[in-house]
N, C-alpha and C positions, 0 to 999 in steps of 0.2 A: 240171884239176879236174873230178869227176863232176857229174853231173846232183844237185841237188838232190830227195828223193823228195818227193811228197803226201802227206799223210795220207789214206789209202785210205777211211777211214771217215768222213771230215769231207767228201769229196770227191763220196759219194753223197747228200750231206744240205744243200749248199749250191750256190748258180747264183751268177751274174753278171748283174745288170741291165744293160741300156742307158747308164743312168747311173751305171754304175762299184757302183753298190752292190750290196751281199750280201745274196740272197734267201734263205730259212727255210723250212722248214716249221715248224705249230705242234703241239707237246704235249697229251699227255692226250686220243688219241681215239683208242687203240688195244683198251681196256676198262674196262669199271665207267661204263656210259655208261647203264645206265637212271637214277640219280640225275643226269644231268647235263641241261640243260634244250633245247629242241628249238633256240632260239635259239642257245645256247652251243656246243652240235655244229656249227653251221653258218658260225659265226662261227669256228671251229677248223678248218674245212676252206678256209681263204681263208690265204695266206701272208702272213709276214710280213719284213720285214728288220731285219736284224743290229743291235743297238745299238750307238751309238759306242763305246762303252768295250768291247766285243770285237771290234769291228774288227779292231786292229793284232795279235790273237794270230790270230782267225781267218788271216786275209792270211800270217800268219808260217808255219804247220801246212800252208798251199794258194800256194806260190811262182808256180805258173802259175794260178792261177783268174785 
């Protein structure tokens, strides 16, 4: 049987913690960033991890992450 593939695209967009969980990055700070507050950009530059309920699809799209 072949190799399972990755999703190439999901693959640059997600890590593995220590603890097994799925790191993020966060949305909306690519532009339209004078309305957004100086707080809010900075709080967007700090990652986040995967919620439960996309877990088991991530995991599914990433066979080796």
């Amino acid at each position: 049987m072949p190799k399972m593939k990755s999703n190439r695209g999901a693959a640059k967009r997600f890590k593995l913690t220590g603890s097994g969980k799925i790191k993020r990055n966060k949305a909306f700070t690519s532009h339209i960033l004078t309305k957004k507050s100086t707080k809010r950009k900075r709080n967007l530059r700090q990652s986040g991890l995967v919620d439960s309920a996309n877990d088991k699809a991530i995991r599914k799209i990433l066979p080796y992450l």
